[in-house]
Phi, psi and omega in degrees: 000144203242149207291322185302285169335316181280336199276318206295334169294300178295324150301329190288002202264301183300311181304324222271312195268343170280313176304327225248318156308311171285330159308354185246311143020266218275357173068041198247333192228123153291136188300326175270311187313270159019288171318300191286338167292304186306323189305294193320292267233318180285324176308296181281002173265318166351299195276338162282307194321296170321250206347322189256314159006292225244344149257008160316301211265356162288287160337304182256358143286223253326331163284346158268333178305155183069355164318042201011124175051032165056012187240133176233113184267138166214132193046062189055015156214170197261086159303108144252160192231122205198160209266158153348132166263204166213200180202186210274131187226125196242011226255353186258000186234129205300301208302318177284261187021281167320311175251032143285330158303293163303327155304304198296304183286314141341286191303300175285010178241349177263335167280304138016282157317344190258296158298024210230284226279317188291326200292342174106358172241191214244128154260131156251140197259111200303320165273006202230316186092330182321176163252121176252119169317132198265121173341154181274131162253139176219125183285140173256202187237170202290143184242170172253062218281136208240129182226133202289114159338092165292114142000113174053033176244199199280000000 
């Protein structure tokens, strides 16, 4: 398949889900079928994409090695190729541990103050006798959630 071919899908991809966006526009389509199709669709390129994933990016690091300076341009991007990053695992030194637990425990008890305070009441912190002050809350905007019907179920 030729780099014109993939461009040429991936437009046919893009027109398909922009059409399918101006048809809900235009009152031409429900919005929830429309949705629940954009859904469908983002699933299965998903479910391929994995599948396909890790020897796409096997393949093309190996087509980077040997690159001058690790940089490769092709179709309009600048490919580098550079190792995994990582990260700090702390899970072994007792002392973070405890005050991560503790950081945990805080943190629910100021939620805790928080849910008390819409009710209109008070948390006292059963060892200090203090009024423990209620977390700051902030709300996301609403969402629509979709849970797919199995066959011959409920």
């Amino acid at each position: 398949m030729s780099n014109i071919e993939i461009i040429s899908k991936k437009q046919s991809a893009l027109d398909a889900i922009t059409e399918v966006g101006h048809a809900v526009l235009e009152f031409k389509v429900d919005p929830l079928s429309a949705a629940i199709a954009l859904r469908e669709v983002r699933r299965t390129i998903e479910a391929v994409e994995k599948g396909i994933k890790m020897h796409v990016t096997t393949a093309a690091i190996e087509a980077c090695e040997g690159v001058p300076h690790g940089i490769h341009i092709q179709d309009g991007y600048e490919i580098t190729h550079q190792e995994g990053s990582g990260r700090y695992d702390y899970s072994s030194i007792r002392e973070v541990v405890a005050l991560e637990q503790q950081l945990k425990d805080l943190k629910e008890k100021h939620k805790q103050a928080y849910k008390m305070h819409m009710k209109g009441q008070i948390l006292v912190d059963e060892d200090t006798g203090e009024i423990v002050g209620p977390a700051g809350y902030k709300s996301n905007p609403p969402v629509i959630r979709f849970k797919e019907i199995k066959k011959g179920g409920k």
